[in-house]
C-alpha positions as CSV (number, residue, x, y, z in Angstrom):
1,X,55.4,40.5,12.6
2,X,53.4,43.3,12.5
3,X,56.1,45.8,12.8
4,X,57.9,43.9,10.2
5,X,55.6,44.5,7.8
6,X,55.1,47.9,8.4
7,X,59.0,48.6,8.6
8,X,59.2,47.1,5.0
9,X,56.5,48.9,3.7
10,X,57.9,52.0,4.8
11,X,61.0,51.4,3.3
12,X,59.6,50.2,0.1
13,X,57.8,53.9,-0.5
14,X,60.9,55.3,0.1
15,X,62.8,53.6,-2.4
16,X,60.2,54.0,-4.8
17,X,60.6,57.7,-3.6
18,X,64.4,58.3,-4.4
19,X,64.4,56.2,-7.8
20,X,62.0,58.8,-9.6
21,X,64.0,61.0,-7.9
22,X,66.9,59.8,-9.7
23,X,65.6,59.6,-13.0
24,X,66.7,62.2,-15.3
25,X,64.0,64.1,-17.7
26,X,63.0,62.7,-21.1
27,X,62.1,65.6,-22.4
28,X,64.6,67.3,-24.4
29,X,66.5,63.7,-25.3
30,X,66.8,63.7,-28.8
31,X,67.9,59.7,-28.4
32,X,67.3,57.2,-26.2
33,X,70.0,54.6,-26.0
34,X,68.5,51.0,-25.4
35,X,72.0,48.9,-25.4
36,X,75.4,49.8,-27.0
37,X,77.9,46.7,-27.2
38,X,81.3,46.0,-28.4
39,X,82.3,42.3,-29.9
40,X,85.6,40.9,-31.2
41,X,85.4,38.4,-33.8
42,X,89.0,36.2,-33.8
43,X,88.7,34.6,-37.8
44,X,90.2,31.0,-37.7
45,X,93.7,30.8,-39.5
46,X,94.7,34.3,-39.4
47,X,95.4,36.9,-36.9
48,X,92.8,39.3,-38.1
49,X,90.5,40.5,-35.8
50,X,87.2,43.0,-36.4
51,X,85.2,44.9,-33.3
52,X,81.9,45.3,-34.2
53,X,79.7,48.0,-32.2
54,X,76.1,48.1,-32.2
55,X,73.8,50.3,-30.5
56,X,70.1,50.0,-30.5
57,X,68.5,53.4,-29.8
58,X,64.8,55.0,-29.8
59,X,65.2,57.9,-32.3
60,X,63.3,61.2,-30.4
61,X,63.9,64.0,-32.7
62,X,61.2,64.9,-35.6
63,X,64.0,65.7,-38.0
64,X,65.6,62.4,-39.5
65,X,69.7,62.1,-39.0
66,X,69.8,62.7,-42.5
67,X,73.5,62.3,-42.8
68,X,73.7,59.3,-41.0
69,X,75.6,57.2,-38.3
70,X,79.5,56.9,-37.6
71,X,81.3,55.1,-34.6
72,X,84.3,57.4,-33.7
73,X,87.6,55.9,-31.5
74,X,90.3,57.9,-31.6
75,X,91.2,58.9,-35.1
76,X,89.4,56.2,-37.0
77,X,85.7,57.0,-38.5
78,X,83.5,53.6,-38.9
79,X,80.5,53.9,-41.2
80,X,77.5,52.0,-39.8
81,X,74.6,50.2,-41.2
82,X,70.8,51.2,-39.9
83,X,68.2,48.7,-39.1
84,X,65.0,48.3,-37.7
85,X,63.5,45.1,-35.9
86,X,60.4,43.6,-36.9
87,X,57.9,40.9,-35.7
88,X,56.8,38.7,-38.7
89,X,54.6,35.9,-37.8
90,X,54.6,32.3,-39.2
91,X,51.2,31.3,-38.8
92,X,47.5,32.3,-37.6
93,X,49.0,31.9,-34.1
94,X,50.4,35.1,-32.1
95,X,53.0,33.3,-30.3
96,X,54.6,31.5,-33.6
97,X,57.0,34.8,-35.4
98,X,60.1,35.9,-35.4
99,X,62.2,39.2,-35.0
100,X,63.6,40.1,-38.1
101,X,66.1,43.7,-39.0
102,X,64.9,45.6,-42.3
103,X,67.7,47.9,-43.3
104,X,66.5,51.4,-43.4
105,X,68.0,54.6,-44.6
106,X,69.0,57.0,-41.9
107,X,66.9,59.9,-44.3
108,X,63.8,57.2,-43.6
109,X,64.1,56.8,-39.5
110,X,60.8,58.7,-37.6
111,X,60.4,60.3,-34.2
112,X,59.8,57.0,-31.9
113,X,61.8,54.4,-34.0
114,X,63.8,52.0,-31.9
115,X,66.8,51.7,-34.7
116,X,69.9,49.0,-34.4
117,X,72.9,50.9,-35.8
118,X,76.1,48.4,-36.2
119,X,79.5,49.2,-37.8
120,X,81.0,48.4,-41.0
121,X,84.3,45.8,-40.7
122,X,86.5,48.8,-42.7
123,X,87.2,52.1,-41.5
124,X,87.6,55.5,-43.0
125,X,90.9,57.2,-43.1
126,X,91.3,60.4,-40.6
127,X,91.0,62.9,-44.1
128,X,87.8,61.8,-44.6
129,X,86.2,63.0,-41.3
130,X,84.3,66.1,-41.2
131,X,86.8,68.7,-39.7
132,X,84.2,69.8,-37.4
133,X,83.8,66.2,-35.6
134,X,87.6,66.5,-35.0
135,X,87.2,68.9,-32.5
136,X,84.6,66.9,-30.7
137,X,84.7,63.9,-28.4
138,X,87.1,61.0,-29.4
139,X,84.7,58.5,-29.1
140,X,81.4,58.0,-29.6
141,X,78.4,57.4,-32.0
142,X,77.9,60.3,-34.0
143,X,75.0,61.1,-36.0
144,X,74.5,64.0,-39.1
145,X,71.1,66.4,-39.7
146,X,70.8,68.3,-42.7
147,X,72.7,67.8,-45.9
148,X,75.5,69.3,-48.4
149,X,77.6,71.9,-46.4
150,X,74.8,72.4,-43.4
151,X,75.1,69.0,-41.7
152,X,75.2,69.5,-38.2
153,X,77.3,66.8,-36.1
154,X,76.0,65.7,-32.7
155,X,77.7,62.9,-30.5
156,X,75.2,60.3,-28.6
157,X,76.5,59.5,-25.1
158,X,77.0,55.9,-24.2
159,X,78.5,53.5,-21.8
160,X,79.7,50.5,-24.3
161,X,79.4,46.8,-22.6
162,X,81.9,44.8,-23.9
163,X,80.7,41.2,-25.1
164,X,82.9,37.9,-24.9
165,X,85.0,37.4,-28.1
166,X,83.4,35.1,-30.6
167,X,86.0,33.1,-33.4
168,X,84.2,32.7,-36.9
């Protein structure tokens, strides 16, 4: 029993050992992605069908993605909506609220914001995407500093789980 205990001990440290191996560095991040998901909605009596994508990210960088968010696959360009959750309570007691998401403007979103970005039902056509995002990856969540003619485009890495359809 002894030797038991002191074999799984040992090989508890270890593994504690290799995973902070593993994990890469924050610093340098400029986002940290929380949870990115795909959905199909199916609408009853037609044979229309949307994908929504949201993403719900920790924003890292002190300068605010000014220009905003767009979900890119393949050659269409999905505008996206920003929101941040909040707690709001429904009485004196801590345990009695509710999480609620405020829109926010992307010009509005500070270093340390967990944000929930989620795409529009209608797409842009291809003319309308910045020619210098057409050069970049074909898919992706995109996100725009500075304004006018000096935005700066900048793709966010993610692994998208894909959720169960849902029929509205």
């Amino acid at each position: 029993m002894r030797n038991f205990l002191i074999a799984t001990a040992l090989l508890a440290s270890l593994s504690l050992d290799v995973s902070a191996q593993k994990a890469p560095p924050a610093a340098g991040k400029k986002v940290e992605v929380i949870e990115a998901t795909v959905q199909k909605t199916r609408y009853r009596g037609t044979t229309n069908t949307t994908d929504e994508y949201r993403f719900t990210i920790i924003w890292k960088q002190s300068t605010p993605p000014g220009a905003g968010f767009y979900y890119r696959s393949g050659d269409s360009w999905k505008e996206t909506s920003v929101t941040r959750p909040e707690r709001r309570t429904f009485s004196q007691n801590p345990q009695d609220y509710m999480m609620v998401e405020t829109t926010v403007e992307p010009r509005n979103v500070k270093a340390g914001d967990r944000i929930i970005i989620t795409t529009h039902r209608h797409e842009h056509d291809e003319e309308e995407m910045p020619a210098s995002v057409k050069a970049m990856a074909k898919k992706g969540l995109f996100f725009g500093t500075g304004t006018g003619n000096s935005i700066r485009w900048e793709v966010i890495p993610t692994k998208i789980r894909v959720l169960p359809d849902r029929t509205m």
